[in-house]
C-alpha positions as CSV (number, residue, x, y, z in Angstrom):
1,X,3.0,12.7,-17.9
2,X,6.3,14.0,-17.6
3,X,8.2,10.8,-18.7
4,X,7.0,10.2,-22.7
5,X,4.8,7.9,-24.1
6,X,7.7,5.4,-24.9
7,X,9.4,6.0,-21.1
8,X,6.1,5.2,-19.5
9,X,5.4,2.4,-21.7
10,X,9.1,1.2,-20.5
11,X,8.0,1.8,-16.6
12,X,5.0,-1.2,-17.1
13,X,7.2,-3.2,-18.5
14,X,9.7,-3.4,-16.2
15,X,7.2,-3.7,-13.7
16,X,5.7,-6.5,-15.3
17,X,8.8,-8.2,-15.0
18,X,9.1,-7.2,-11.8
19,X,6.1,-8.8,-10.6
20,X,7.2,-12.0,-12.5
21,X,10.3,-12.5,-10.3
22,X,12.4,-11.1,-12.6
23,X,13.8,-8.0,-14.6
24,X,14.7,-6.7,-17.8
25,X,17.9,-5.5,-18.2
26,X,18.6,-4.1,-14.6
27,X,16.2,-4.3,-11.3
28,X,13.7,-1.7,-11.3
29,X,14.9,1.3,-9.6
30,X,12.4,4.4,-7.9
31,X,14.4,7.4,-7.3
32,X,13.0,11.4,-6.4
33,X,14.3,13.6,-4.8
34,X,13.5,18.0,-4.2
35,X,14.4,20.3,-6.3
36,X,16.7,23.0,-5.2
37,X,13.8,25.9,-6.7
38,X,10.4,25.3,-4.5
39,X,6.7,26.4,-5.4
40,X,4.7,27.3,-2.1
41,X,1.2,28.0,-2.3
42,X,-0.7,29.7,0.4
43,X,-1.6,28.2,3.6
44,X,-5.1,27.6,4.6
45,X,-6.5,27.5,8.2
46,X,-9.6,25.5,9.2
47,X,-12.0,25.3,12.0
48,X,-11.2,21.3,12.5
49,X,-9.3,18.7,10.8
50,X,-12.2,17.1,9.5
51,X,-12.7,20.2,7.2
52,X,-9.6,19.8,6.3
53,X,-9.2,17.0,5.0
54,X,-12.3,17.2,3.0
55,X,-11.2,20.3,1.5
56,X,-9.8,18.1,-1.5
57,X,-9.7,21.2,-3.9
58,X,-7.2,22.2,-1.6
59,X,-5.7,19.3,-1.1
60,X,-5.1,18.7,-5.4
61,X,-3.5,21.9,-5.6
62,X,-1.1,20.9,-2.8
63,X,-0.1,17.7,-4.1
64,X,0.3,19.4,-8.1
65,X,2.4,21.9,-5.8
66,X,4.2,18.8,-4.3
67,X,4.7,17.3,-7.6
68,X,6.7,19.9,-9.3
69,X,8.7,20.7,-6.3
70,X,10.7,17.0,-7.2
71,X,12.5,15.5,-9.5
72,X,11.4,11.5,-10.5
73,X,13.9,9.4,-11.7
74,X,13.4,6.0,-13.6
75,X,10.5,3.9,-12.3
76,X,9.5,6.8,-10.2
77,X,6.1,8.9,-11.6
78,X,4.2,11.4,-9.6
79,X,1.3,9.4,-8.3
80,X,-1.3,11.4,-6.4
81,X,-3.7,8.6,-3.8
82,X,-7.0,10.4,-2.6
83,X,-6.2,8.9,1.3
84,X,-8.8,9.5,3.8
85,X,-7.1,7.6,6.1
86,X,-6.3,4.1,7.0
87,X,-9.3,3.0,8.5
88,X,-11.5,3.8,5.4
89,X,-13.5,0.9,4.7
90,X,-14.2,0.2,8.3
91,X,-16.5,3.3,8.2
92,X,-18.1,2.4,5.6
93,X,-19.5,-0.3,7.2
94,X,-20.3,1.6,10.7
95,X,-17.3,2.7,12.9
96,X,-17.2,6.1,13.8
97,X,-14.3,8.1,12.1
98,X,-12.6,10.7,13.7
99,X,-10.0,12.9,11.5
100,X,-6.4,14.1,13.8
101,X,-3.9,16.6,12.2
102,X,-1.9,14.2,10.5
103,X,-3.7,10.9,10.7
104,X,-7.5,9.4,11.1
105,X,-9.0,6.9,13.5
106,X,-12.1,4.6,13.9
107,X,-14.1,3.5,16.9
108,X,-15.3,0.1,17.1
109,X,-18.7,-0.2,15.9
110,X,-19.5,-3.8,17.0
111,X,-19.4,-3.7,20.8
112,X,-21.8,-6.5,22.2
113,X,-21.5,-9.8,20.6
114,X,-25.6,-10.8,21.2
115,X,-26.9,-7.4,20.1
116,X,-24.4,-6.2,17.3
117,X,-23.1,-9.0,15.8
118,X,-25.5,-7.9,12.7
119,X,-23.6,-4.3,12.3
120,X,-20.1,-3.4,10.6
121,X,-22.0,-4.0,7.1
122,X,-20.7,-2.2,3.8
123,X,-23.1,1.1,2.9
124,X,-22.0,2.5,-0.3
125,X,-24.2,5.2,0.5
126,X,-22.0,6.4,3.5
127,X,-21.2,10.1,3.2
128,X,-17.6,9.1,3.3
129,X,-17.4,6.5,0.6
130,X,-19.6,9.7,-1.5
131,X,-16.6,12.1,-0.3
132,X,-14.2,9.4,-1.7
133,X,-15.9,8.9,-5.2
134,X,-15.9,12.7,-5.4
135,X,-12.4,13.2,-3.8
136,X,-11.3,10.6,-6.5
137,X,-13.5,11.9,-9.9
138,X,-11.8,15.3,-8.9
139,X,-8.3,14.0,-9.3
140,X,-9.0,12.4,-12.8
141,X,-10.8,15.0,-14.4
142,X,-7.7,17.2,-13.0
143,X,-4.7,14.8,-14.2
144,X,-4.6,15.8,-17.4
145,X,-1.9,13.0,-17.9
146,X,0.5,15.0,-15.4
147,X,-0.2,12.4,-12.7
148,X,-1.2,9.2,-11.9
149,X,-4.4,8.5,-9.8
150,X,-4.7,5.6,-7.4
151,X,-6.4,3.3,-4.8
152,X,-6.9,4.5,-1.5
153,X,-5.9,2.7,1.7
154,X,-8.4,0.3,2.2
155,X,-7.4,-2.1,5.2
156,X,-9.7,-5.1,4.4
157,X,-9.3,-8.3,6.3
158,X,-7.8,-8.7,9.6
159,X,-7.2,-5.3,10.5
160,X,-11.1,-4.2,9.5
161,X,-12.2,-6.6,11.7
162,X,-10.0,-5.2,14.7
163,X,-11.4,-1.9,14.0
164,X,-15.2,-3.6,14.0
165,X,-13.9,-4.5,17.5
166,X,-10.8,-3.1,18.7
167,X,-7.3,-5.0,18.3
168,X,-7.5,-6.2,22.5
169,X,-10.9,-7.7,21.7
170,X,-10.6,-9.1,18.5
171,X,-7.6,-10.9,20.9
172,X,-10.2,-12.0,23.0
173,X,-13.2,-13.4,20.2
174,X,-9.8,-15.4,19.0
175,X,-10.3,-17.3,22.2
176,X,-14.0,-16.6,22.9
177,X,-15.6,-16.8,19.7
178,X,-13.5,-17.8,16.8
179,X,-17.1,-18.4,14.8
180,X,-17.9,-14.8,14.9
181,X,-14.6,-13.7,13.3
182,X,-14.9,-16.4,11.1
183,X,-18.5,-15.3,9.7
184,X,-17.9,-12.0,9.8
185,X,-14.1,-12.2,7.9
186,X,-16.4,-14.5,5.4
187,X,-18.7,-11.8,5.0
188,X,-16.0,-8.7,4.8
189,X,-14.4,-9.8,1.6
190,X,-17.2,-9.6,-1.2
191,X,-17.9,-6.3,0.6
192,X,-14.1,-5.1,0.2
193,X,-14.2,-6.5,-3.5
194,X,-17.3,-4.7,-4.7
195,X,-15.4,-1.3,-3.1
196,X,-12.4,-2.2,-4.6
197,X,-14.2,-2.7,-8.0
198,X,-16.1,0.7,-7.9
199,X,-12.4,2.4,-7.4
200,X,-10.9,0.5,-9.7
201,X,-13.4,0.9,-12.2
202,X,-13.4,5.1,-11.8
203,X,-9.6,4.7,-12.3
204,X,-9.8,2.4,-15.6
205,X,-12.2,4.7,-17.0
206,X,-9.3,7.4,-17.5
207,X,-7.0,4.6,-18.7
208,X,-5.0,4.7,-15.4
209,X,-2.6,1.8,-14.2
210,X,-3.7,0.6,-11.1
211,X,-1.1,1.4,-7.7
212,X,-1.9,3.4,-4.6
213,X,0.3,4.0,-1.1
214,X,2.7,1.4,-2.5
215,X,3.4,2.7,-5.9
216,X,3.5,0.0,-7.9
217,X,2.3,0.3,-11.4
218,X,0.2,-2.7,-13.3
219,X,-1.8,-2.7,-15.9
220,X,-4.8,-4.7,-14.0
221,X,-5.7,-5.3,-10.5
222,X,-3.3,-4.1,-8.2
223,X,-3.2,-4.3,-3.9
224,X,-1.1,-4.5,-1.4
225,X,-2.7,-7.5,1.0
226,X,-1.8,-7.1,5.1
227,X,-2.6,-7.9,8.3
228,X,-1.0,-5.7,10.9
229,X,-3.1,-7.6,13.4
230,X,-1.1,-10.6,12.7
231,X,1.7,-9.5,15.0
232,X,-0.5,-10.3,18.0
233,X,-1.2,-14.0,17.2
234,X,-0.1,-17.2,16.5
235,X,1.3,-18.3,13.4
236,X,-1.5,-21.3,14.1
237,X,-4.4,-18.6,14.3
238,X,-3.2,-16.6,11.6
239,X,-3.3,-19.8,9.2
240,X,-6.4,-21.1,10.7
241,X,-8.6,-17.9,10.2
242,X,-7.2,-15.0,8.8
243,X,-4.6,-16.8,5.6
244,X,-7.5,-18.1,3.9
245,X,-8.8,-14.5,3.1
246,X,-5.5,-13.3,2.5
247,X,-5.3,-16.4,-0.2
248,X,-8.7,-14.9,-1.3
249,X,-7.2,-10.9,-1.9
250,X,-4.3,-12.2,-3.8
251,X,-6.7,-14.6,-6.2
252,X,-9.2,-11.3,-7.0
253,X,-5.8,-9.5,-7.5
254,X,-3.8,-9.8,-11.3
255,X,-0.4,-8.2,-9.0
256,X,0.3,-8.3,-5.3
257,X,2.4,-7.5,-3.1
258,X,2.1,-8.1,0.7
259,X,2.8,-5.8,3.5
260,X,4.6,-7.4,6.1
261,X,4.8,-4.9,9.2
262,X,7.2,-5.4,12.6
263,X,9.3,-8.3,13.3
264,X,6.4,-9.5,14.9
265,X,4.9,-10.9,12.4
266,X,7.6,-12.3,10.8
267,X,6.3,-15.5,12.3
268,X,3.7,-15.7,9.5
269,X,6.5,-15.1,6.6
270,X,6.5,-18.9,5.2
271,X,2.6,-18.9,5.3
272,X,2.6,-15.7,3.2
273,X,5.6,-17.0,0.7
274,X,3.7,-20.1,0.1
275,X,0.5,-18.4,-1.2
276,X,0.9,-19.1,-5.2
277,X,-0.5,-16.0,-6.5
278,X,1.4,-13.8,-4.4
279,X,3.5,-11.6,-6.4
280,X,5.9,-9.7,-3.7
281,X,6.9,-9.1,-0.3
282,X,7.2,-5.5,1.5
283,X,9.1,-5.8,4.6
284,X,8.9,-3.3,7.1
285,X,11.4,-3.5,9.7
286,X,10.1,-0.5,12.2
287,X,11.6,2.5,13.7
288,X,14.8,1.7,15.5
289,X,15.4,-1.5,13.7
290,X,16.6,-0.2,10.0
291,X,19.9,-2.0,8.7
292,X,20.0,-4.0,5.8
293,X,22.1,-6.4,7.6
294,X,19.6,-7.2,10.4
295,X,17.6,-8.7,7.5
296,X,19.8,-10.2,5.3
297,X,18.1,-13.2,6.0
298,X,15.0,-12.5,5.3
299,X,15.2,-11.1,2.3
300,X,16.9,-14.4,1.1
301,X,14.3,-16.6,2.3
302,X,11.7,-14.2,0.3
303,X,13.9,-14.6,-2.7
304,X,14.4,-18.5,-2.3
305,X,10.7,-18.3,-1.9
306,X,10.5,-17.0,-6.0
307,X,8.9,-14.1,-4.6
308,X,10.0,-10.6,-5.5
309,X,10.9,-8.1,-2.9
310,X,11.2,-4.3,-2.0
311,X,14.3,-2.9,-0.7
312,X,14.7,0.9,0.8
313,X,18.2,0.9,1.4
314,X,20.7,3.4,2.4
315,X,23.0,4.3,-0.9
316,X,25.9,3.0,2.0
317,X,24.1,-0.2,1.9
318,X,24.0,-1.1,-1.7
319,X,27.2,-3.4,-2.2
320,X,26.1,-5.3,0.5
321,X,22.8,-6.1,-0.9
322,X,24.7,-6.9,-4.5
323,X,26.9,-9.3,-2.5
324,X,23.8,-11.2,-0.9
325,X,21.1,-11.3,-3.2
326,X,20.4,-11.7,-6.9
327,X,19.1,-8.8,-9.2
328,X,16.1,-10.8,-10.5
329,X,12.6,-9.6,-9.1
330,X,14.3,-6.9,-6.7
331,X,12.8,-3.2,-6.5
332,X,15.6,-0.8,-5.4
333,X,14.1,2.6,-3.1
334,X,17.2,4.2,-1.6
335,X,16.0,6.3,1.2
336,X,18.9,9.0,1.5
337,X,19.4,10.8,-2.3
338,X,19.0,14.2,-2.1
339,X,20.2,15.3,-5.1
340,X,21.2,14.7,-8.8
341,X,24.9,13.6,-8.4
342,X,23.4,10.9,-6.2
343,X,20.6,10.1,-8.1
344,X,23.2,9.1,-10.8
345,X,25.4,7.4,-8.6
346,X,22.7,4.9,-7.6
347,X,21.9,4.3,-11.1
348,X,25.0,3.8,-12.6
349,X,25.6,1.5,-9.3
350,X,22.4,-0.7,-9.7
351,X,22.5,-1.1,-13.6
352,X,25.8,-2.8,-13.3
353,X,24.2,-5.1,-10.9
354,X,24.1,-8.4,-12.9
């Protein structure tokens, strides 16, 4: 690790306290940025993207390459997440998978109600939960405490179901058939836990933290609960089929922080505060509709809530969030430091934050 023993040590505190609504002596702050010398390895050509993004020797070396081409600053540690793509677990349990240049996709696995309502079932055999468990052992054994290994993007809940039947369809079973996505949601969960599990129990065996895309840091169970589906439904349906799995994530979980995508779904934000065990709140705004000022409301109402929150904030932006909101349980991600002199700006700025 690059940070020592006692630095590292530090880091879980903090996010323990973090999780807990609250901080130690200043808000926890994540801060990298490139360094001005950069390490290129050589570029490899492939026959389709599939290949490539199952060439994970490749792939280690170019994230070790990654890694020392930045600097990481306070709560920040180089954190390497064997992704296969969003849509993961859905093909473990059936949908085809297709790989694109920069992202993957799955196709719908249950199509007719009456003669595939038995598919989109968990295989653990499925060559790509294999490639993960061997995409994942490769990281570990090649760590060698200079990284840490997480979760991959799972996507349980909501948004598997969608890709067991396609977003405009799952619309329609909402109106058609709300038993089927209740049984099936039911039956989804002790499937993503048992993956989760395996994952988390490759990770623990190398005495890793548990974090993943969201890089949050705990010693136990750690996830980041969603449901980008939830932007095309009621806040009735959402509470009436999908919150009671969502309830059901954050329980298995010992941190959590929820992933709340698009102002469209910021008509489920009160449900989501009031689930007890729910540690945080990630707000995602979208493309065009960044401004910390758009949102000042919202954040509040997450903090009113006792929830802690995520902020990615442009260094411009910072007084105005020290005007508005308190330090307690806050997680500080400026989006626009390039360099050292910055770097130290924006912690001398946020430490005085009281």
């Amino acid at each position: 690790m690059r940070k020592d023993l006692m630095d590292y040590e530090m880091i879980l505190k903090r996010f323990e306290a973090f999780f807990a609504n609250d901080m130690i002596d200043r808000p926890l702050l994540s801060i990298s940025y490139p360094k001005q010398k950069q390490n290129q390895i050589p570029l490899k050509t492939y026959d389709n993207h599939k290949d490539r993004w199952l060439d994970f020797d490749y792939r280690i070396e170019s994230m070790k390459n990654d890694f020392s081409n930045r600097e990481y600053c306070c709560e920040t540690l180089p954190i390497a997440v064997p992704n296969l793509g969003p849509e993961i677990f859905s093909s473990w349990c059936g949908c085809a998978y297709n790989f694109g240049e920069t992202t993957t996709w799955s196709e719908p696995c249950i199509i007719d109600l009456e003669k595939d309502r038995d598919k989109g079932v968990l295989s653990m055999s499925h060559p790509l939960f294999v490639a993960l468990e061997i995409f994942t052992k490769k990281l570990l054994e090649q760590s060698d405490s200079k990284y840490i290994v997480g979760l991959t993007d799972f996507h349980p809940g909501g948004d598997h179901l969608a890709a067991l039947r396609d977003p405009q369809t799952l619309c329609m079973d909402m109106i058609d058939d709300i038993d089927f996505i209740k049984e099936k949601l039911a039956a989804s969960y002790p499937e993503y836990f048992r993956s989760y599990d395996h994952f988390y129990n490759l990770i623990k065996a190398y005495d890793m933290p548990a974090t993943s895309w969201l890089q949050a840091l705990s010693p136990g169970k750690f996830y980041i609960p969603s449901n980008d589906f939830s932007c095309m439904i009621s806040k009735k349906m959402f509470d009436d089929v999908f919150l009671e799995g969502i309830i059901s994530e954050c329980q298995f979980l010992d941190h959590s922080i929820y992933h709340l995508d698009g102002p469209g779904a910021l008509i489920h934000l009160q449900s989501i505060l009031d689930i007890k065990e729910l540690n945080g709140m990630q707000w995602v705004c979208g493309a065009s509709n960044e401004g910390y000022h758009k949102w000042v409301k919202v954040y509040q109402t997450i903090e009113k809530a006792g929830k802690a929150v995520m902020l990615y904030p442009m260094i411009s932006e910072l007084d105005m969030i020290f005007e508005t909101l308190q330090p307690e349980g806050k997680w500080i991600i400026p989006r626009d430091v390039s360099n050292e002199e910055q770097a130290l700006y924006v912690y001398n700025r946020v430490k005085r934050w009281k």
